[in-house]
Structure formats: structure tokens, C-alpha cells
N, C-alpha and C positions, 0 to 999 in steps of 0.2 A: 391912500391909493393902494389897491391891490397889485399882488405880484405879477399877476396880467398883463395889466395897465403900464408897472416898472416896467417889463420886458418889453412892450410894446416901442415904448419912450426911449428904451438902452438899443435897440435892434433897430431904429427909425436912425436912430445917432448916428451907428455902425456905419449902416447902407449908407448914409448922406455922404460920411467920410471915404465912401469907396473911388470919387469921379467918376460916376455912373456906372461902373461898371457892374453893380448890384442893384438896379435897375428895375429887374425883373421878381426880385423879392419883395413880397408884403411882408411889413412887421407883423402887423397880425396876424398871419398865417402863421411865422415862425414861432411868433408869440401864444400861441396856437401848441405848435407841437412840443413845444416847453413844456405846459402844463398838461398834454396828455399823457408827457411820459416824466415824471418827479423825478422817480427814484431808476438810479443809473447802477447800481449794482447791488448785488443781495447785501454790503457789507452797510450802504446804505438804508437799506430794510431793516437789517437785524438792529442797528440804534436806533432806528428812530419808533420801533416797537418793543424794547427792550423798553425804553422810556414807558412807555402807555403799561406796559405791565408792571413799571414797578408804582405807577401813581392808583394803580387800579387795584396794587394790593397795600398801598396807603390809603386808598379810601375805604378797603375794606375792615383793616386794624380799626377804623373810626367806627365803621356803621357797618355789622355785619347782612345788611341787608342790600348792599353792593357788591353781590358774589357777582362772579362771571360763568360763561357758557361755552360750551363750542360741541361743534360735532365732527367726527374722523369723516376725513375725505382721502380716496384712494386714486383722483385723477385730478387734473386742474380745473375742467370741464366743472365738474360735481362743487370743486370747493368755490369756485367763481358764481356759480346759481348760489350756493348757498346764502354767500356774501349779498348777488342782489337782490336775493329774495325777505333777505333779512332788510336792507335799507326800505325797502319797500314796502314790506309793512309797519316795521318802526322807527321807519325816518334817518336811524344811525344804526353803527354798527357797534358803536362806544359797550363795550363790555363783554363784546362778542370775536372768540377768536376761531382759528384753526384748530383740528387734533388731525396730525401723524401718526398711525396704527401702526405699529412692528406687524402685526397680525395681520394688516390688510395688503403690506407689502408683499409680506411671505404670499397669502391668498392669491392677488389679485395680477403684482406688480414686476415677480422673480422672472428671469430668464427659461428658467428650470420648468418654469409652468406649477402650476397650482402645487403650494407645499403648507403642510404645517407650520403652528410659529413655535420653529426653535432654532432660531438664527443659522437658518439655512442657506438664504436667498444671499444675493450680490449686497454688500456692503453699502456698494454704490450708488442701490436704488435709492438709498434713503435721500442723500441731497439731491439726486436728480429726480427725484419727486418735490421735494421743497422748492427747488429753479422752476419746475414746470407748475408749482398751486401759484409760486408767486406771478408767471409770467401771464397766468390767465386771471391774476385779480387786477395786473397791471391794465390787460385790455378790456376789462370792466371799466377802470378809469376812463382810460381812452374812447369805449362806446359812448358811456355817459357823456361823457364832457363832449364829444363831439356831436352829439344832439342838441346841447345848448348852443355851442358856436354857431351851429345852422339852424335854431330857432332866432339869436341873436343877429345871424345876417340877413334873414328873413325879414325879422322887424325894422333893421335898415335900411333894407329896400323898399320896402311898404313906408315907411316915414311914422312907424306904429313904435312913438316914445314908450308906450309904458310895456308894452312889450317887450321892447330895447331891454328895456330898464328890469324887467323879469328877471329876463336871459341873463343878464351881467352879472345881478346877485347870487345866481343858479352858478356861476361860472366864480366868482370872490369866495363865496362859502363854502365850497364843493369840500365833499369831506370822501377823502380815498377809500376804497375797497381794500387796501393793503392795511391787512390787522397780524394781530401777532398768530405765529405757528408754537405749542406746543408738540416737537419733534421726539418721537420715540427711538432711542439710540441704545433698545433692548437693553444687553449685558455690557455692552463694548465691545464687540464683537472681534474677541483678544484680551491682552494684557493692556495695561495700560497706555503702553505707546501703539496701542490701533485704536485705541478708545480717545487717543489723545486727537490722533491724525484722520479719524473720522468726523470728529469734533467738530474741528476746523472746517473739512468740505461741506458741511452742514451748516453752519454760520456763515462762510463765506457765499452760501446760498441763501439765505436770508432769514436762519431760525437764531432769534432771541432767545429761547428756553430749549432747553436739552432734560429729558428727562431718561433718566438712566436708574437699574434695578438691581440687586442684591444678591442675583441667581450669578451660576456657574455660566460661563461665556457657551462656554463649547457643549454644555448638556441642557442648555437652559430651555426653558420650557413655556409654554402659554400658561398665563398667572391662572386660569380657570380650571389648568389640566392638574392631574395628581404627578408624582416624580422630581419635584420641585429640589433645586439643592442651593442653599445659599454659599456664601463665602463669606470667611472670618472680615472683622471690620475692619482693620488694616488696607487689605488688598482692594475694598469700599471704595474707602475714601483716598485711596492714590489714583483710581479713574474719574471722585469728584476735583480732587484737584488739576488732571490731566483736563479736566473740563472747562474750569474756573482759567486753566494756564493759554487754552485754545483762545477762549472770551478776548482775554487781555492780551494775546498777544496782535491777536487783530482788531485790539483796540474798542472791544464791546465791552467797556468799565463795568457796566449793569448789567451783562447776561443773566438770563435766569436758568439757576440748575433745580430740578424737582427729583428729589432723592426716594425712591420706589422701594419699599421693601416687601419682600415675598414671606417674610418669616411667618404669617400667621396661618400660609397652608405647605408651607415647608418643612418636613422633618428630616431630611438630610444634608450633610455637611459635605464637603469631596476632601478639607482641609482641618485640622486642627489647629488651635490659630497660635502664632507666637507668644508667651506670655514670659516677662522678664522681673514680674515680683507679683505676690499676691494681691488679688483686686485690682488689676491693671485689667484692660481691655480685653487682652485673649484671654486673661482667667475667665472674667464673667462669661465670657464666651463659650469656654469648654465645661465653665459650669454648668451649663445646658444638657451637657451629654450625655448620654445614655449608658449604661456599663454596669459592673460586679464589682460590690469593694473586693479588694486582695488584703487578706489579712497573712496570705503567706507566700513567699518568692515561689514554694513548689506548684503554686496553680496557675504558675503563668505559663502557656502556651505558648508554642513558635508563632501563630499567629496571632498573638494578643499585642493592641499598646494600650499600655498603660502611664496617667496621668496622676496628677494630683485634684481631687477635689477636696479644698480646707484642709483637714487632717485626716482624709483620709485617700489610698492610692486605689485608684479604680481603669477596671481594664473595659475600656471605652468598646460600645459596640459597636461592629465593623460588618457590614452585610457582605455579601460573596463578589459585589462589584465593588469594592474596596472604600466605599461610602461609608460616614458614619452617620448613627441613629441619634438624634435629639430626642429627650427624656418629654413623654405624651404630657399635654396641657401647660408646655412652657408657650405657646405661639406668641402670646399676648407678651407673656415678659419680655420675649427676644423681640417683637415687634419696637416695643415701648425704647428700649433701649437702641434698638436702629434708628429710631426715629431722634430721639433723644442726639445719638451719638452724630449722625450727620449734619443736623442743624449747628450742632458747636464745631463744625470743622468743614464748613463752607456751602452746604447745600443753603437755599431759600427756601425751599413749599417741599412738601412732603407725600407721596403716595402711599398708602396701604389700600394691599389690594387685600379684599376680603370677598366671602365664601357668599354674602348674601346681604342687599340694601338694608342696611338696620340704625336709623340715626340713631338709638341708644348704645349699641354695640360699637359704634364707631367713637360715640362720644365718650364711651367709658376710655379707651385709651390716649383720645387726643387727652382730657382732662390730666390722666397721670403724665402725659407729655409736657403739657402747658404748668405743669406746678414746676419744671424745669426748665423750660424755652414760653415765659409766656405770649409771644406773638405767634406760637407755630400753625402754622396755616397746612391745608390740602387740596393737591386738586384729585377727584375722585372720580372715579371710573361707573360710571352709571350703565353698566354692562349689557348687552345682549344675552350675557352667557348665564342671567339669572333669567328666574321666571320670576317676573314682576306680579305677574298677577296673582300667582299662586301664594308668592313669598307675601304678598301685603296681605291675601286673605289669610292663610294662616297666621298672620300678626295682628292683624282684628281678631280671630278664631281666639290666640293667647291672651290678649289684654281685656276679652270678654270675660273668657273660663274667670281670668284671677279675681276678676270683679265680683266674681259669682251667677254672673250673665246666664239664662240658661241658652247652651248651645247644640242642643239635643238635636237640630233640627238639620243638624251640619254633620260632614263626615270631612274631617281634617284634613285626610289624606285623596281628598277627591275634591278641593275647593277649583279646580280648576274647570269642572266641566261648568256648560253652558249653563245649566238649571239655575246655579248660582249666580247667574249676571243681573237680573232684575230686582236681589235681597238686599235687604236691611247691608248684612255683611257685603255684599259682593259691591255695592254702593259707596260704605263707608272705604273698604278699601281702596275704590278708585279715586276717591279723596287725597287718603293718605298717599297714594302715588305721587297725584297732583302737585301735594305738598313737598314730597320730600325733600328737592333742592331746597324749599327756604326753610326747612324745618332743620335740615343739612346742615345749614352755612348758620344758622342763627343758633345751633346748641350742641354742635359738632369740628365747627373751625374749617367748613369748606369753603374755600374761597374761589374754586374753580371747580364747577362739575362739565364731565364731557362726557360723551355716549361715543365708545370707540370702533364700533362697526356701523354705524347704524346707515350708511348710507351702500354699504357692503349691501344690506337688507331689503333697503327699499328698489335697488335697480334689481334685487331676484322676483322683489313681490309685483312689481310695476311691469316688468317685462311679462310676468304667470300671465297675468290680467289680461295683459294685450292680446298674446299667446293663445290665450284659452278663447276669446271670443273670434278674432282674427283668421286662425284655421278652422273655427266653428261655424255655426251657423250666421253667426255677425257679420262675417265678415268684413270691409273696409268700413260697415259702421262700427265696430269694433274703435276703429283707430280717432274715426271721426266723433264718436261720441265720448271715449272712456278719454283722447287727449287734446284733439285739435281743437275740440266746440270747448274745452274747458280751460286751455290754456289763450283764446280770444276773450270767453267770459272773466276767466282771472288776472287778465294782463302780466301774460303771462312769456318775459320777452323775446322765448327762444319760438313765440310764433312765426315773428321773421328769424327764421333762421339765417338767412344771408347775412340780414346786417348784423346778428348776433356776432357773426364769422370775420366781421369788419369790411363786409363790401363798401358799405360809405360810405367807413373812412379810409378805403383805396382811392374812391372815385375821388376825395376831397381833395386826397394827395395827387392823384393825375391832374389835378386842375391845379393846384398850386404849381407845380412843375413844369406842366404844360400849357397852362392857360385855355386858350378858346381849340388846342388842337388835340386834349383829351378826349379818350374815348372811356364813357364813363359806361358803366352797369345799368346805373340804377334808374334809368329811361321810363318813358310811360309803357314800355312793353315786358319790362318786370312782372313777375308774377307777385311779386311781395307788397305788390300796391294792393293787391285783393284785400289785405289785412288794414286798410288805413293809413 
């Protein structure tokens, strides 16, 4: 018996034992708004997707060919289409999650109005964005499902069993729109207890995974830009564990934390890091640094500090904004060892952001990572902020030259222009694009890739289109050809936008309520009947 069914049979019981005085209630109705609405508060979302990500990076340890997916959504509107658009053409959502942009927030989402991302914007936007993707994937549920109930009462009325019998299975199997959110919680925007207490308002919104990064709070910067400044791995991993302490205090045993490290385009430090015996933590740390041995106490300067590297004392470099300089071509070591050192002290999945899509470049350090944590897993940033096309053609261009390829016919530094779209090269690299996620996850250790603007993008390139033909010569064919005839051709569901909006299941509810003295919408003088 479905959970339906139970409710129907528990809520029939109720009413019976009322002495009529519940009368006017159908179980089924009620039984009804049960399952249109599951999930009653985001603490209930964040377990029961906290679950699905950690079986979904158990199936990945197995078979690296179960990576998962998602795209950055910057409104609930966007991330709700994404979700139906995904059951829609393949049936589930199973593997497919959310991404929370710091970047799209700062962009899109601040009070401040359009900012940079360098954790400028309201703190606050971030879980009042998670409340609001979740509360529009809730009335996805809700649409959906209440289309079955009114094809199911339809078939009722008609006396049309297999119909009946559709709808019920359509209504027993239904598989929610509420998947997990990977939420960007930047630097922590603060010490650790803002990083702690933001935490929480974000969980108790309904994020499962907190992904948190390695840069300075208060200077920190978008992983793509130059300026970047980490902080020593101590002060790390007391906002992993300030994260870890949020989980469990509200009771999400299995949160997931995704530990971000900036180190590979980061050359400054704001702190030198505590170190309390050689080869401990903040040594390897400061062994990084940048500096002049001292071989004698008279060349040390008032504004010199000086440290120990090994055996020898060296007066660390310190730029005029009192930053210090990490020694050129370490990124990878400090990478490795970030990556390294968080997984042994509480993170799960790991980011490194890097300079440009390269499954070899990425695999060369997860590999020296995994001879140390062999399950360590990524979820990776499939960026806007590279140029895909160019970066793959130059990676065809390289892997030809080494061959011996002749490439004479190519100019390296100009694979982007159009001439190159219909070549051998400009061909093979769209391939390789193709590829990269499974190429990624299959020899790389990505377990989760996500593209973190990418819907930032498409409402700039989608609105140009309209724009461009709309004030032009097009005009209302503009709207009607470039979205309305394609969104009826594509089924495409924000054609009815009303019922999109849940007028239906208003009118459903004035009828449960009211009975035969609702005044419903959705009449034969609707315009939304035009669409079928």
C-alpha cells in the first residue's frame, strides 16, 4: 500500500471519529495535500539529501562512471525549470543536484546591487536563497502531483480503470524535485564563529553540503581573479570543524563539507602560521615562504620578520600591504597538502580551483593526493571564467605538436577565431570538451562537476535574442517565434504560465474548502485553455 493510500485510510479514521463534525472533509483531498507538500522544514531537506549524496559518492568509490552534475542557480524560479526540465527529458533527477554561487549572489542577489565576489553582499542572502530554490522545487512537487490527482479524478469520473490505474502509479512512484544543494559559504564570512552561525542558517534552510575555501574572509577574492590570499591550515580547519559542529548540532550526522583550496593561483599569505616543533603543520607552511637567508643579525631591518626554514633563518617577504609572498612554483605542493590536510581533519570532497579545464593537470595532483587519502574525491568547477573553446583547442594544438603532428596550418594563439570551427582540430577539440566530465571523474577523481554561472549566462544571452529582434524589425514575431512557438513545440511547461504560478492548485484548494461555492480561475474563459 502506498503512502497515499495510508493517509487516505489514517485521515478517513480521524474524520469518522470526529461525530460528524468533519463532515465536510475528504480524505482524499487531505491525503492529497500530504503528499504535495513532504518536506515541512529545510532541516527535513538537508537529511534526507544529505543521504542521497553520501550513497551517490558510495556509488561513485565503486564505479567511477556515477559522477554527478549540477548547474549554479541564482533564483528559485531558474533552479525549479532546471529540475523539471531535467525529469523531463531523463525521467529522474537521481545524480543531479543544485549549485549555490558566492559569485552569483554577490552579482545578481546583494542589496548593495550588482557587486563583485569578494564577500561583500548580506551574509544573509545566502540561506535566503536556499529557503527560496527549495521552496520552488517544493511547488514543482506540488504542480506535478497535482496534475495526477486531476488526471486520477478524471478517470474516476469517466469510470476509465486503466486510467485510474495510470494516475495512482504516476502518484505511488512520484519522485520529488527536492535534490541536494551544494551551497557556497565563500570564506565564512568572519572567524570562525560567523562561519559557525552561518552555517547553521544555511542548513536549517535546507543545504546538505557547505562548501567552504581557504582564502582570507575579509580580502577574499573570486577564485578566477589575481590577489588571492590563503590562510595558514590551523585557522582552515577550525571553520571545517565550526561546520561539521553546525551539522550535528542540528542533527545532520552526514552533512557534507567540500573543502576548497585557492592555493594553486594564490601567492599570498595575510598570516604566518603558528608552528610549535619542526615539521609540524605551520612549519610546512612557512616553508612555502618567500624571503633572504640571514646569515647575520646586522641585516635585519626594522621591517624584517624573520623565521626559521630547516637550518636556516630567513627574513620572509612582506609586500607594503603587509601580506607575505609565497616562493613562485610551490602552488601544486600547497595545493596537495591542503587538500591532503583537510580530508584527515574532517572535510569529505575537495575543490581545487584551477587556472584552466585540464584532466591531466588536475590528475596529476589528485593522484599525489590519493597515495595519501585513497578515496579522495572532487567536485569541480566547470567554469565560465575559462575559455573552453580556445583552452581545448590549444590542447589538441599541444598533444599534436608532441606527436609530431604537423601543425603548421594553425596559429596557437588565435585558435579561437571562427575559421577554425569546421577543422580537423577545432572538431577534435569539441570532442574533447564533450568528454571531459567522464574523462574528469574516470582519471581525475571528480565526483561532482558543476558549471557555477552558467544560468547567470544564459538569462543575459536569452533576453539579447529577444531584445535584439523585439525592438527590431521582428518585432512580436521576435517573442512568438524565438520563445512561445518553441516552448509549445518543446513542452515546454512555463507555456501555461498560470498554472506554472499554481493557479490550479488554488482553484483545487477553493474547491476542497468550499465545495460547490468556489470561484475557481481556471473556467472555459481562461486563456490558458489556448495551449491545451
Amino acid at each position: 500500500m502506498s503512502q497515499y493510500s495510508k493517509d487516505v485510510d489514517a485521515i478517513a479514521s480521524l474524520r469518522d471519529n470526529q461525530n460528524g463534525g468533519w463532515e465536510a472533509i475528504n480524505p482524499e483531498h487531505a491525503a492529497r495535500l500530504r503528499a504535495q507538500n513532504r518536506f515541512h522544514t529545510g532541516l527535513d531537506i538537508a537529511k534526507y539529501t544529505a543521504k542521497i549524496m553520501r550513497e551517490d559518492m558510495a556509488a561513485y568509490d565503486k564505479d567511477s562512471s556515477k559522477y554527478t552534475q549540477s548547474l549554479g542557480c541564482w533564483h528559485g524560479f531558474i533552479g525549479q525549470q532546471k529540475a523539471i526540465s531535467i525529469k523531463k527529458h531523463f525521467g529522474t533527477l537521481k545524480g543531479r543536484y543544485l549549485y549555490l554561487s558566492g559569485w552569483m549572489v554577490a552579482a545578481l542577489r546583494s542589496e548593495f546591487g550588482p557587486l563583485p565576489d569578494q564577500s561583500m553582499h548580506e551574509k544573509t542572502t545566502v540561506p535566503m536563497l536556499i529557503e527560496e530554490l527549495y521552496t520552488f522545487l517544493k511547488q514543482a512537487d506540488a504542480w506535478e502531483l497535482n496534475h495526477y490527482f486531476r488526471d486520477l479524478e478524471a478517470a474516476k469520473e469517466a469510470g476509465d480503470e486503466v486510467k485510474a490505474k495510470k494516475a495512482q502509479e504516476q502518484i505511488d512512484n512520484f519522485e520529488t524535485h527536492v535534490i541536494p544543494i551544494i551551497a557556497d559559504i565563500d570564506a565564512g564570512f568572519g572567524n570562525e564563529e560567523a562561519t559557525y552561525l552561518l552555517a547553521k542558517k544555511m542548513i536549517e534552510a535546507g543545504a546538505c553540503a557547505i562548501q567552504i575555501e581557504n582564502q582570507v574572509s575579509d580580502v577574499k577574492q573570486c577564485g578566477h581573479q589575481d590577489g588571492k590570499v590563503t590562510v595558514p591550515h590551523a585557522s582552515f580547519l577550525a571553520k571545517i570543524n565550526a561546520v561539521r559542529y553546525a551539522f550535528l548540532e542540528l542533527g545532520v550526522d552526514d552533512g557534507v563539507i567540500v573543502a576548497r583550496t585557492d592555493s594553486l593561483g594564490a601567492g599570498l599569505t595575510q598570516q604566518i602560521a603558528v608552528s610549535n616543533e619542526p615539521g609540524d603543520l605551520g612549519d610546512q607552511y612557512n616553508s612555502f615562504l618567500d624571503g633572504k637567508e640571514i646569515t647575520d643579525a646586522a641585516e635585519i631591518t626594522p621591517n624584517d620578520v624573520v623565521i626559521k626554514q630547516g637550518d636556516k633563518l630567513v627574513a620572509v617577504k612582506r609586500l607594503a600591504s603587509g601580506l607575505f609572498e609565497f616562493k613562485k612554483g610551490t602552488g601544486v605542493d600547497r595545493v596537495v597538502l591542503d587538500c591532503i590536510t583537510s580530508l584527515q581533519n574532517g572535510a569529505d570532497l575537495l575543490w581545487i580551483e584551477t587556472e584552466k579545464p585540464h584532466v591531466k593537470q588536475i590528475a596529476s595532483m589528485v593522484d599525489r593526493i590519493r597515495e595519501v587519502v585513497p578515496d579522495a574525491k572532487l567536485v569541480y568547477n566547470n567554469s565560465p571564467s575559462f575559455n573552453w573553446t580556445l583552452n581545448f583547442r590549444q590542447q589538441v594544438y599541444d598533444a599534436w605538436a608532441e606527436q609530431g603532428k604537423d601543425v603548421s596550418g594553425y596559429d596557437r594563439d588565435q585558435l579561437m577565431n571562427v575559421k577554425y570551427d569546421d577543422t580537423e582540430l577545432g572538431k577534435l577539440a569539441d570532442e574533447w570538451t564533450r568528454d571531459f566530465q567522464a574523462e574528469g571523474s574516470a582519471k581525475a577523481g571528480i565526483f561532482h562537476h558543476l558549471i557555477t554561472l552558467p544560468t547567470y549566462h544564459t538569462a543575459a544571452l536569452s533576453t539579447d535574442q529577444l531584445a535584439k529582434g523585439y525592438f527590431g524589425d521582428l518585432g512580436m514575431l521576435a517573442y512568438v517565434e524565438g520563445v512561445q512557438r518553441v516552448e509549445i513545440r518543446e513542452g515546454i511547461a512555463t507555456v501555461k504560465h498560470q498554472d506554472m504560478a499554481g493557479s490550479n492548485i488554488g482553484d483545487d484548494h477553493k474547491e476542497f474548502f468550499s465545495r460547490e461555492g468556489a470561484l475557481k480561475a481556471g473556467g472555459k474563459d481562461n486563456t490558458m485553455n489556448q495551449f491545451g
